[in-house]
PDBQT receptor file of N, H, CA, C and O in Angstrom, charges set to zero:
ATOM      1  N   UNK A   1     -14.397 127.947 -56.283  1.00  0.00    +0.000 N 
ATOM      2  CA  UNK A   1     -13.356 128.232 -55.333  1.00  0.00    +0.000 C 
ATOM      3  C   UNK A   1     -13.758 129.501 -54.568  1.00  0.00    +0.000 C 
ATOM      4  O   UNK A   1     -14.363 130.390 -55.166  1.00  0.00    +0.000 OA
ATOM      5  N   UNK A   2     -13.381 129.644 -53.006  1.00  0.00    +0.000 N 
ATOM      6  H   UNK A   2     -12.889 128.921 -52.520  1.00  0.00    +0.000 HD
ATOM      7  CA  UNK A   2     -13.877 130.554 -52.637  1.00  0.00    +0.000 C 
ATOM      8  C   UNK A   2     -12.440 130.994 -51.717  1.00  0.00    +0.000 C 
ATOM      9  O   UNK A   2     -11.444 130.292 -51.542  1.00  0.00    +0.000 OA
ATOM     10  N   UNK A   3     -12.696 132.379 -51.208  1.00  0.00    +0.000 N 
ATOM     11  H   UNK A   3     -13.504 132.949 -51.350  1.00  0.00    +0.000 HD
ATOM     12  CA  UNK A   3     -11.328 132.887 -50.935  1.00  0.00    +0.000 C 
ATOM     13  C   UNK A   3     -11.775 133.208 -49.195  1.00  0.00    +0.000 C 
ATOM     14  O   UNK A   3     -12.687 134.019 -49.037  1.00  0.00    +0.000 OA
ATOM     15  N   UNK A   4     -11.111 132.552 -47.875  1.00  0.00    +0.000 N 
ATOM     16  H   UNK A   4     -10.370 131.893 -48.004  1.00  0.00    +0.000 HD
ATOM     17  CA  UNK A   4     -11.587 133.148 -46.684  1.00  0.00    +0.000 C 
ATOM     18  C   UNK A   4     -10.270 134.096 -46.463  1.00  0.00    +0.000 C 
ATOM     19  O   UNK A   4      -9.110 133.697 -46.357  1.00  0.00    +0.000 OA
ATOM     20  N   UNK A   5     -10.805 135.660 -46.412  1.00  0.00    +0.000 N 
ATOM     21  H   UNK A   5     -11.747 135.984 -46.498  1.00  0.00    +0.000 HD
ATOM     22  CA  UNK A   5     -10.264 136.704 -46.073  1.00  0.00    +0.000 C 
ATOM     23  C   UNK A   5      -9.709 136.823 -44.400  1.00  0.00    +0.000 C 
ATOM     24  O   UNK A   5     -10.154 136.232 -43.416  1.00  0.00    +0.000 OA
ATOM     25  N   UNK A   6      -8.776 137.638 -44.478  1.00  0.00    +0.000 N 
ATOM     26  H   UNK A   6      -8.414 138.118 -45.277  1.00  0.00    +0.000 HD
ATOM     27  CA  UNK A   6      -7.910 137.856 -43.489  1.00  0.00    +0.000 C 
ATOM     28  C   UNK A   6      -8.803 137.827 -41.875  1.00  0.00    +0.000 C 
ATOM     29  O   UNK A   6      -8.532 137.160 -40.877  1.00  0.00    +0.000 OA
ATOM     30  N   UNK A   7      -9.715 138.628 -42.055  1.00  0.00    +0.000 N 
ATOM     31  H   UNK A   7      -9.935 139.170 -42.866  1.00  0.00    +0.000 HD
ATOM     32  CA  UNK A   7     -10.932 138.898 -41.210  1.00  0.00    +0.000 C 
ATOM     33  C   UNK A   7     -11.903 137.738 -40.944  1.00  0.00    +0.000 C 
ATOM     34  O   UNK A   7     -12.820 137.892 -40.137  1.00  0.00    +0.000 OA
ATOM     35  N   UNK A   8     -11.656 136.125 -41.861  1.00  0.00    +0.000 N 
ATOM     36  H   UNK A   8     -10.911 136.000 -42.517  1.00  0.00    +0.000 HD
ATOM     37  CA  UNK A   8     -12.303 135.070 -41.590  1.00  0.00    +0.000 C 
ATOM     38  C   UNK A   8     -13.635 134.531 -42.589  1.00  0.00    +0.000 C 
ATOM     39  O   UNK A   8     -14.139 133.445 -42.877  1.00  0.00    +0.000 OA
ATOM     40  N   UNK A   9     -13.914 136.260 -42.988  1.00  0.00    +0.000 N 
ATOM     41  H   UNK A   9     -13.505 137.142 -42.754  1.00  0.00    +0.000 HD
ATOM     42  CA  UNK A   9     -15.070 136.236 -44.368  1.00  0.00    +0.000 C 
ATOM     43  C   UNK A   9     -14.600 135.479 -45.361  1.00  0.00    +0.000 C 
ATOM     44  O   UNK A   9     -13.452 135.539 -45.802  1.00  0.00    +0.000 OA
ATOM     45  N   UNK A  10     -15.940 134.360 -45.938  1.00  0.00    +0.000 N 
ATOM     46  H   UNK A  10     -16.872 134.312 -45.580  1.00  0.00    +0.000 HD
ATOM     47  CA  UNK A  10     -15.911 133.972 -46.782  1.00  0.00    +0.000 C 
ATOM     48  C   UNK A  10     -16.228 134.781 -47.944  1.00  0.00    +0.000 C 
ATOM     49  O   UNK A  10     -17.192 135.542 -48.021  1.00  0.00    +0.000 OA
ATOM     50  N   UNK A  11     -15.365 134.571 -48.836  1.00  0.00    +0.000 N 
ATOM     51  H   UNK A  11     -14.583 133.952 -48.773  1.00  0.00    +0.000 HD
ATOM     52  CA  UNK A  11     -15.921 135.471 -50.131  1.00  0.00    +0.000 C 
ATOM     53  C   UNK A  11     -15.831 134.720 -51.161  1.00  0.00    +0.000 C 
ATOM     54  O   UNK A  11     -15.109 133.731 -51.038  1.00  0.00    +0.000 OA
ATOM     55  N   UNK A  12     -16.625 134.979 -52.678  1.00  0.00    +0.000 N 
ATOM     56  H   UNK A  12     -17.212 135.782 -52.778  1.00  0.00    +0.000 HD
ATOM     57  CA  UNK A  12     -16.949 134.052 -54.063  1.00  0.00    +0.000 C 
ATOM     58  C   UNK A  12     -15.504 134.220 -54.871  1.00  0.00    +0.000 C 
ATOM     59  O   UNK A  12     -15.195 133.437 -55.769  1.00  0.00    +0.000 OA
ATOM     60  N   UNK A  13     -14.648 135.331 -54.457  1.00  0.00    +0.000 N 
ATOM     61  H   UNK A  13     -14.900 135.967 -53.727  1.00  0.00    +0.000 HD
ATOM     62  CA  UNK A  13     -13.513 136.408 -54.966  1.00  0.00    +0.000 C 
ATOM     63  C   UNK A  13     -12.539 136.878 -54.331  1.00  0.00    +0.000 C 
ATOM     64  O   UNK A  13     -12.679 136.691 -53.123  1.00  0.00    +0.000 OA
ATOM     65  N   UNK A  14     -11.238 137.621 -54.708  1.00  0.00    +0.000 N 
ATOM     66  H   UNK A  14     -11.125 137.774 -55.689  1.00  0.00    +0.000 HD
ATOM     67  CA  UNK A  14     -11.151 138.561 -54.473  1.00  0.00    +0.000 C 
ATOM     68  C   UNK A  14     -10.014 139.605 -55.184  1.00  0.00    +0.000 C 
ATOM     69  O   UNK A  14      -8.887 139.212 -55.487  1.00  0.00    +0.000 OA
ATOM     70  N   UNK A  15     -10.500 141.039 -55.410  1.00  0.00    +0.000 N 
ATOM     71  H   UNK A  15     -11.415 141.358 -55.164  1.00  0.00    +0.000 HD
ATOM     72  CA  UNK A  15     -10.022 141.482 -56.760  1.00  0.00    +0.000 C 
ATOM     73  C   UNK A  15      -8.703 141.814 -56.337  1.00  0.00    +0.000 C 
ATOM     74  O   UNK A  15      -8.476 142.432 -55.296  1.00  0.00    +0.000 OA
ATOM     75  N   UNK A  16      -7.891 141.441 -57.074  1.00  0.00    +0.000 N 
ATOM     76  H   UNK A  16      -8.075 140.939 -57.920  1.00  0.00    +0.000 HD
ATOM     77  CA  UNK A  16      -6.265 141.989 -57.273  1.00  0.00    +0.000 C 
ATOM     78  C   UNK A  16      -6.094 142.763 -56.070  1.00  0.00    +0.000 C 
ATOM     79  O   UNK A  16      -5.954 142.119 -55.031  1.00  0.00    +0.000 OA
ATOM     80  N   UNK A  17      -6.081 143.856 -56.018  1.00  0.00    +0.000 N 
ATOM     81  H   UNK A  17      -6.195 144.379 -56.862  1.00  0.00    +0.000 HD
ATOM     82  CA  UNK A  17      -5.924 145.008 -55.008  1.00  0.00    +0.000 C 
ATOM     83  C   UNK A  17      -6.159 144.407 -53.500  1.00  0.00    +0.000 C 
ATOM     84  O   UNK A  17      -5.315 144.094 -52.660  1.00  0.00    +0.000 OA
ATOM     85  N   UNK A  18      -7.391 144.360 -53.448  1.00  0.00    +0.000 N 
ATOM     86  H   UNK A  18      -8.076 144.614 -54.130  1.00  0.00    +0.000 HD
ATOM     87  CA  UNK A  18      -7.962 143.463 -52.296  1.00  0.00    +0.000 C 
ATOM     88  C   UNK A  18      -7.110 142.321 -51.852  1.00  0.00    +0.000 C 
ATOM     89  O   UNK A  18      -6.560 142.305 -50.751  1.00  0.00    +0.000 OA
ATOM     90  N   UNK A  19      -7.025 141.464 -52.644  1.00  0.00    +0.000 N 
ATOM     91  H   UNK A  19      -7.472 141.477 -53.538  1.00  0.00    +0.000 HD
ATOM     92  CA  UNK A  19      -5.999 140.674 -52.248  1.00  0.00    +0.000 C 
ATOM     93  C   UNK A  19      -4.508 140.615 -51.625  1.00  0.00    +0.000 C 
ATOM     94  O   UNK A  19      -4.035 139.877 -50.760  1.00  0.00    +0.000 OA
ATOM     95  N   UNK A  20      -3.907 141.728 -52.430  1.00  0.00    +0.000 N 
ATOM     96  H   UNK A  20      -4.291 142.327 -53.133  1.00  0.00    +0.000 HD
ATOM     97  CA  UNK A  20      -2.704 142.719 -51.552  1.00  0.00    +0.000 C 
ATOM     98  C   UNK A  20      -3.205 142.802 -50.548  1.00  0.00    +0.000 C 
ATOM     99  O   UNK A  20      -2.933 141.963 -49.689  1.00  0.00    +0.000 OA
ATOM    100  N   UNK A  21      -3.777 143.449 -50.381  1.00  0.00    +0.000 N 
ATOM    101  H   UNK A  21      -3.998 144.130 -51.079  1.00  0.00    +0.000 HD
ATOM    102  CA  UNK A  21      -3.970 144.678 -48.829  1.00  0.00    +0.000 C 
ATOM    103  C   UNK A  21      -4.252 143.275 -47.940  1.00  0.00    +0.000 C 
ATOM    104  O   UNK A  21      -3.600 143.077 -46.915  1.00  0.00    +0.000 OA
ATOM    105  N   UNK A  22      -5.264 142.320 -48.400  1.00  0.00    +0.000 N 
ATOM    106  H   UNK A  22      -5.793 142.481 -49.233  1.00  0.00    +0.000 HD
ATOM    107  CA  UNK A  22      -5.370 141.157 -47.511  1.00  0.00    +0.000 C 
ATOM    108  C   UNK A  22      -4.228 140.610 -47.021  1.00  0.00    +0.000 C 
ATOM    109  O   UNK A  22      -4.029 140.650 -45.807  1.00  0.00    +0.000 OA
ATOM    110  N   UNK A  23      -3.374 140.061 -47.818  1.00  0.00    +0.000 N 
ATOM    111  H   UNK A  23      -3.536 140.029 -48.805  1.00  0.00    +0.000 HD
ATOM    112  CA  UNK A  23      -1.670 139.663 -47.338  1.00  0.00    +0.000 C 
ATOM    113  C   UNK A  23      -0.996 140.558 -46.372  1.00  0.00    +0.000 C 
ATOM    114  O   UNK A  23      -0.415 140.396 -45.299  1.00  0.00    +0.000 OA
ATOM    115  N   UNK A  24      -1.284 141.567 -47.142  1.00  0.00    +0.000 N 
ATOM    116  H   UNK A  24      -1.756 141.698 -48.013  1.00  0.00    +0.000 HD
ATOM    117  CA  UNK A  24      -0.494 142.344 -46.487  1.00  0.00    +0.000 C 
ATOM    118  C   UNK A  24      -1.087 142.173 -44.613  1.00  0.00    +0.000 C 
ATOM    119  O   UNK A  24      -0.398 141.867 -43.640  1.00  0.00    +0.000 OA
ATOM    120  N   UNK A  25      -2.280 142.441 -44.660  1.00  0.00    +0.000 N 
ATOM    121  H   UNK A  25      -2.840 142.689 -45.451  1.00  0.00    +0.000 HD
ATOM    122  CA  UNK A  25      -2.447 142.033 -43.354  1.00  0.00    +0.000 C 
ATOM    123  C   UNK A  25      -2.375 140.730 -42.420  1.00  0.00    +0.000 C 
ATOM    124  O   UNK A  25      -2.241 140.667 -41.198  1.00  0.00    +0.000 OA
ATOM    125  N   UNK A  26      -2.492 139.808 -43.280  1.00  0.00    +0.000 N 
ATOM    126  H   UNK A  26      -2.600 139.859 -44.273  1.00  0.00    +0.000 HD
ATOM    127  CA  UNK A  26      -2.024 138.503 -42.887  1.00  0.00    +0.000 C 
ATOM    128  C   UNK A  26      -0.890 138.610 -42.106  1.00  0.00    +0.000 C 
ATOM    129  O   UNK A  26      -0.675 138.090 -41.011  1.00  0.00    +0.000 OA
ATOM    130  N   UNK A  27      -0.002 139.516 -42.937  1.00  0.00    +0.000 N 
ATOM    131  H   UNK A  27      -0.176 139.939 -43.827  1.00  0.00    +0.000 HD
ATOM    132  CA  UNK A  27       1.891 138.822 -42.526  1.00  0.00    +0.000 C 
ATOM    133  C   UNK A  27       2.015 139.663 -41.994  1.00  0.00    +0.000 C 
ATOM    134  O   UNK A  27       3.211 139.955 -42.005  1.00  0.00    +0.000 OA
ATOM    135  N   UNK A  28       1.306 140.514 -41.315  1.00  0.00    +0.000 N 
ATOM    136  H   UNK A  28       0.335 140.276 -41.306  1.00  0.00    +0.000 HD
ATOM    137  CA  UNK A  28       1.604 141.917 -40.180  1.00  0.00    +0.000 C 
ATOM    138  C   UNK A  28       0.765 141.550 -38.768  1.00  0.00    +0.000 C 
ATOM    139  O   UNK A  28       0.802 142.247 -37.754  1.00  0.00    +0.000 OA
ATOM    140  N   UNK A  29      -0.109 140.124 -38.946  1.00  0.00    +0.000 N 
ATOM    141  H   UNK A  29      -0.139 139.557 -39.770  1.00  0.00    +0.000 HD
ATOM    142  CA  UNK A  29      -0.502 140.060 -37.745  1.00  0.00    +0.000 C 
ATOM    143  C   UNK A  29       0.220 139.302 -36.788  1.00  0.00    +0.000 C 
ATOM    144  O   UNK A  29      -0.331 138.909 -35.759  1.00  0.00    +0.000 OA
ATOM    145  N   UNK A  30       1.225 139.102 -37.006  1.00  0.00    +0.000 N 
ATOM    146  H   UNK A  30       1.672 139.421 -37.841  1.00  0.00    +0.000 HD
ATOM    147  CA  UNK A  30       2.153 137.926 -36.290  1.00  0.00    +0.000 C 
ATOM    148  C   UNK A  30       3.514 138.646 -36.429  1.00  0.00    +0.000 C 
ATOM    149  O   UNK A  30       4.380 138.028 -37.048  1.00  0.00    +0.000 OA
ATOM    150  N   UNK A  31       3.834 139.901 -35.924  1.00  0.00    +0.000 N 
ATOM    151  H   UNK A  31       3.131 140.403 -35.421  1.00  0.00    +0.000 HD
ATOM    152  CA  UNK A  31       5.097 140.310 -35.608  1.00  0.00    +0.000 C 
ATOM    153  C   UNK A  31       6.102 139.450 -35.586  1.00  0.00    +0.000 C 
ATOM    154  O   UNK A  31       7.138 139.815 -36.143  1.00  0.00    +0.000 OA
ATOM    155  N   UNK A  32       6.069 138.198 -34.993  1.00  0.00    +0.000 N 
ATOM    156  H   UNK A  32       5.228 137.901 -34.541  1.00  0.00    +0.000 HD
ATOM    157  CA  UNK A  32       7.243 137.166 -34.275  1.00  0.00    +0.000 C 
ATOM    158  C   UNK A  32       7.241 136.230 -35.454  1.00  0.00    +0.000 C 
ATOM    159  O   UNK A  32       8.384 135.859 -35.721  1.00  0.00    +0.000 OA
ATOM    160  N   UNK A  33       6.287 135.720 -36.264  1.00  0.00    +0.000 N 
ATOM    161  H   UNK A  33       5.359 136.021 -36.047  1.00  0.00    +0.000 HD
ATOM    162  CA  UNK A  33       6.545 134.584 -37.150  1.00  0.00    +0.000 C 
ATOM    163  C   UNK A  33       6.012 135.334 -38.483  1.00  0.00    +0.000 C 
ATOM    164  O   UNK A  33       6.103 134.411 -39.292  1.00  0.00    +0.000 OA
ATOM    165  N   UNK A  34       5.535 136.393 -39.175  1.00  0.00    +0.000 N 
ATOM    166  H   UNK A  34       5.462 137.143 -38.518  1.00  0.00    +0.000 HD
ATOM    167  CA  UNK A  34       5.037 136.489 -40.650  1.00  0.00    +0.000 C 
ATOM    168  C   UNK A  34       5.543 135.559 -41.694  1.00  0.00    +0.000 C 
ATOM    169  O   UNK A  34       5.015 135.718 -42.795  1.00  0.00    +0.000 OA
ATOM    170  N   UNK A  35       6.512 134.553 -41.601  1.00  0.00    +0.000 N 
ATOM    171  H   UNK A  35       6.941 134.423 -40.707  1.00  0.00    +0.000 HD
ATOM    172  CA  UNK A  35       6.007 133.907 -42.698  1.00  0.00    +0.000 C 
ATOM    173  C   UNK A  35       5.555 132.647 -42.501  1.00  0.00    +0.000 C 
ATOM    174  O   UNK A  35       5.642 131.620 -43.175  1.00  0.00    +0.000 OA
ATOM    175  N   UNK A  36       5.012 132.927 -41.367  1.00  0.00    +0.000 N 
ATOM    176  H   UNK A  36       4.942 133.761 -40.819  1.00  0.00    +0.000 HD
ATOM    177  CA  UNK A  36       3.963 131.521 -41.099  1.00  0.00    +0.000 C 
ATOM    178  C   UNK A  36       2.556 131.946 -41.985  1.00  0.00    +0.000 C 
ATOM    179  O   UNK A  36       1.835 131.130 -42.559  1.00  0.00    +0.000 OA
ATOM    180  N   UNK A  37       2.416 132.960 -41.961  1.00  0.00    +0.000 N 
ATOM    181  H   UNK A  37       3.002 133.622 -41.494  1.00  0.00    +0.000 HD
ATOM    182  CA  UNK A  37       0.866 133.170 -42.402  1.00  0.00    +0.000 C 
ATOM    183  C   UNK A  37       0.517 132.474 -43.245  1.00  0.00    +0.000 C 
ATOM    184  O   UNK A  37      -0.713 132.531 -43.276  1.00  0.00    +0.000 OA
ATOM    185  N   UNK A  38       0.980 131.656 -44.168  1.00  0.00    +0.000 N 
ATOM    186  H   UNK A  38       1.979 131.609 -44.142  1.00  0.00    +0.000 HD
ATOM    187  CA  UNK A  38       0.713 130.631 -45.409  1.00  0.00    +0.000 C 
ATOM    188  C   UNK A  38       0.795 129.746 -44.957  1.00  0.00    +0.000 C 
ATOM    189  O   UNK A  38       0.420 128.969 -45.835  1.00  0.00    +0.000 OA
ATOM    190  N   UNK A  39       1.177 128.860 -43.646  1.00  0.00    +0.000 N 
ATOM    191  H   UNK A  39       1.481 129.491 -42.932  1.00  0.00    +0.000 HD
ATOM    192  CA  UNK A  39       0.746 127.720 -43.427  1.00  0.00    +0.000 C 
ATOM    193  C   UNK A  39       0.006 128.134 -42.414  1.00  0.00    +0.000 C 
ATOM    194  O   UNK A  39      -0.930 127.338 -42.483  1.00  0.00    +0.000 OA
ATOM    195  N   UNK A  40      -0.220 128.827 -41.525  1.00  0.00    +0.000 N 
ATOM    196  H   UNK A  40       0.540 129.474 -41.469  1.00  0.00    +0.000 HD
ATOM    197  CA  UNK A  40      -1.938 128.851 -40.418  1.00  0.00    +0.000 C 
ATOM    198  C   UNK A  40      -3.139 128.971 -41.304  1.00  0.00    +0.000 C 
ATOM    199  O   UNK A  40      -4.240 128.469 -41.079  1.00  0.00    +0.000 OA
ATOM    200  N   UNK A  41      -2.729 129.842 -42.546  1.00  0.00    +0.000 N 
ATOM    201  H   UNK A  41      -1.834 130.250 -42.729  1.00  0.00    +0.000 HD
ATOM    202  CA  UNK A  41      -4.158 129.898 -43.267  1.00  0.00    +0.000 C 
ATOM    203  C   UNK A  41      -4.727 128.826 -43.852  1.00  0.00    +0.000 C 
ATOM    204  O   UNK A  41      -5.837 128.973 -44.363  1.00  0.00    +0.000 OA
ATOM    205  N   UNK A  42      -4.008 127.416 -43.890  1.00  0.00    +0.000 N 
ATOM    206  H   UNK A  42      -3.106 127.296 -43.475  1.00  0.00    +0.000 HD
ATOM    207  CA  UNK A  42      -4.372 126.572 -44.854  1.00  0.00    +0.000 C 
ATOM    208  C   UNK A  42      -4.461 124.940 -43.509  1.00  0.00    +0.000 C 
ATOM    209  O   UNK A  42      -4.541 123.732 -43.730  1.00  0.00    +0.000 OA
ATOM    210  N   UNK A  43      -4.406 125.601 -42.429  1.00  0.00    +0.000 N 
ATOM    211  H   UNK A  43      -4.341 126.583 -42.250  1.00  0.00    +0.000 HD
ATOM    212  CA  UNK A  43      -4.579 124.790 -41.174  1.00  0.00    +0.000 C 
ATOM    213  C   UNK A  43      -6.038 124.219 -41.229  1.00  0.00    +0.000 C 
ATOM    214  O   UNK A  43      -6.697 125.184 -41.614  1.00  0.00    +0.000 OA
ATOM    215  N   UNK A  44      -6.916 123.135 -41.044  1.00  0.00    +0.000 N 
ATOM    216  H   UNK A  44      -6.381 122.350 -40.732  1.00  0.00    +0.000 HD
ATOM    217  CA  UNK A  44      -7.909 122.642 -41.230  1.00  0.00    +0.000 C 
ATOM    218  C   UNK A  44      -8.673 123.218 -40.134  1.00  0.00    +0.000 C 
ATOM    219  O   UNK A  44      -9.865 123.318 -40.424  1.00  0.00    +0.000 OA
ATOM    220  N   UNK A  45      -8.318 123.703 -38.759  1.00  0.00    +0.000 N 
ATOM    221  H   UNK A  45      -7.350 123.622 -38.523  1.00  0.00    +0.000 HD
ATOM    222  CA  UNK A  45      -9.164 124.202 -37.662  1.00  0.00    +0.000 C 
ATOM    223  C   UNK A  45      -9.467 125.865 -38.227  1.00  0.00    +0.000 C 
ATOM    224  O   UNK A  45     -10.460 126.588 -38.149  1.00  0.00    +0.000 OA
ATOM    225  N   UNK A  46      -7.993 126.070 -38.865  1.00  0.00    +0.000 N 
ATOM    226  H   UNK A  46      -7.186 125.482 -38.929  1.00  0.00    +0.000 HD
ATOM    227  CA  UNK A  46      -8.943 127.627 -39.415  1.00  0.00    +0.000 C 
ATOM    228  C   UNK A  46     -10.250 127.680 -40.393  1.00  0.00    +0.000 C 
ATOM    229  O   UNK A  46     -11.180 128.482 -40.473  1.00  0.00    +0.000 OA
ATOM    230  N   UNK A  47      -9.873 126.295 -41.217  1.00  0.00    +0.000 N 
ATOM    231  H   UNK A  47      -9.117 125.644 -41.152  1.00  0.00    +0.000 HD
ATOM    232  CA  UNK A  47     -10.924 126.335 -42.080  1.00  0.00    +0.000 C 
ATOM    233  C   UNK A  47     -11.975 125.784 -41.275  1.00  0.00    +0.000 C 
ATOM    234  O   UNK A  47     -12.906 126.278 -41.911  1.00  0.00    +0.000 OA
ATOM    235  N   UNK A  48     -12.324 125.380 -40.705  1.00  0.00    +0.000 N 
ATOM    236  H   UNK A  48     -11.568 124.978 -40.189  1.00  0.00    +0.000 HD
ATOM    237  CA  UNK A  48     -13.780 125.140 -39.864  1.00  0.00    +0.000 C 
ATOM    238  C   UNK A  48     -13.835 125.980 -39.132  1.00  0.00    +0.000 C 
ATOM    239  O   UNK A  48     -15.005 126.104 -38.771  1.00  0.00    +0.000 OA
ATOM    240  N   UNK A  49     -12.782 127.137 -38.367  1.00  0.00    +0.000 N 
ATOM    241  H   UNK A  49     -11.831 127.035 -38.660  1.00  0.00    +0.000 HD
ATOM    242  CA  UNK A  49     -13.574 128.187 -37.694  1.00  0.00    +0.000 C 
ATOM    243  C   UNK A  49     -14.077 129.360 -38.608  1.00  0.00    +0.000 C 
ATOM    244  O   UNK A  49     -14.722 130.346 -38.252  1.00  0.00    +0.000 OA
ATOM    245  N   UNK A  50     -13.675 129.061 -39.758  1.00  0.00    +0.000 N 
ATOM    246  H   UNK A  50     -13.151 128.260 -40.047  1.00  0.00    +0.000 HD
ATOM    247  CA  UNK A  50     -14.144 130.425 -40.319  1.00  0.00    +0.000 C 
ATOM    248  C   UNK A  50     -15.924 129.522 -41.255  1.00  0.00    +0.000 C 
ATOM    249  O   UNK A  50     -17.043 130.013 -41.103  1.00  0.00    +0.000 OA
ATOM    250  N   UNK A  51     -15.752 128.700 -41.799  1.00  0.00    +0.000 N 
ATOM    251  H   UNK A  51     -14.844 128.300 -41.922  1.00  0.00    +0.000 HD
ATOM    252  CA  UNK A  51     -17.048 127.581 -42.176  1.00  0.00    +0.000 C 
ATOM    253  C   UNK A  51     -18.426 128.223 -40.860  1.00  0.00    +0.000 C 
ATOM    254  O   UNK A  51     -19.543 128.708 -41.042  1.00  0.00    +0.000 OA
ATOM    255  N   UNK A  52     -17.797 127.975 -39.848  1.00  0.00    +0.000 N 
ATOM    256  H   UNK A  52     -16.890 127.581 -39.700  1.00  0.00    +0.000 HD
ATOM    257  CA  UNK A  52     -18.732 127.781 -38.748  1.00  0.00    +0.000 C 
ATOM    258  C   UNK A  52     -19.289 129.077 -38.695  1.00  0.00    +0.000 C 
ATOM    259  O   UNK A  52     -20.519 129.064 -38.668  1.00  0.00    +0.000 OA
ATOM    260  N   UNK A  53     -18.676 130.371 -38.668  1.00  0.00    +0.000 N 
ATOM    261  H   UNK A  53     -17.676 130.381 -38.690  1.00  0.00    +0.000 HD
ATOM    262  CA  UNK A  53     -18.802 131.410 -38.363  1.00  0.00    +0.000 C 
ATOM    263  C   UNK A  53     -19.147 132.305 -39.165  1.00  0.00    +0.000 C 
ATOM    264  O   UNK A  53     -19.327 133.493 -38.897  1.00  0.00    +0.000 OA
ATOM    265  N   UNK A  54     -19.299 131.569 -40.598  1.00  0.00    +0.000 N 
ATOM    266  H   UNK A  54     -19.153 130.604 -40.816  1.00  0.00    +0.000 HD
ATOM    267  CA  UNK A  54     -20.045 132.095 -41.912  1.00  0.00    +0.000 C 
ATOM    268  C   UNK A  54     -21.623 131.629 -41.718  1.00  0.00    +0.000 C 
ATOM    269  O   UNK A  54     -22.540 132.321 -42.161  1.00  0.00    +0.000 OA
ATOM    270  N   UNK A  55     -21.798 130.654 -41.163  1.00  0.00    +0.000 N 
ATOM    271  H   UNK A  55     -21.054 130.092 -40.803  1.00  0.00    +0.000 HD
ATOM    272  CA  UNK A  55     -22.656 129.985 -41.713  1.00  0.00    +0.000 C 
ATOM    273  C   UNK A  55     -24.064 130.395 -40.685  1.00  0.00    +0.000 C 
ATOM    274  O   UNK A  55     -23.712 130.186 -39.524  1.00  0.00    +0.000 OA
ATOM    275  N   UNK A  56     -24.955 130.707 -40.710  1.00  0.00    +0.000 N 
ATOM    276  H   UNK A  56     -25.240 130.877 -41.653  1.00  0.00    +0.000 HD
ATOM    277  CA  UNK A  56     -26.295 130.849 -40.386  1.00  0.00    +0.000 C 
ATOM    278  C   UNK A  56     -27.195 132.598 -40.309  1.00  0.00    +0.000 C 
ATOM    279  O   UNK A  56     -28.389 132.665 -40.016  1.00  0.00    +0.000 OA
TER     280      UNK A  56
């Protein structure tokens, strides 16, 4: 299982702490909707833009 961070990075992890601060930025980037951030992150175009943009 791998975790794509707020910033789009794929990572193998991510430790406790890290993971806060990640949310936390998630649900602060969308002033108008924050509790969307749990369904855009799990949107299939995010997951191929962040795939694409890891990769080479």
């Amino acid at each position: 299982m791998h975790y794509i961070d707020s910033s789009g990075r794929i990572r193998e992890g991510m430790p406790l702490l890290g993971g806060l601060a990640d949310r936390a930025k998630g649900l602060t980037a969308d002033a108008f909707a924050p509790a969307s951030d749990g369904i855009r992150d799990h949107l299939m175009n995010n997951y191929l833009t962040a795939l694409r943009s890891n990769v080479g």
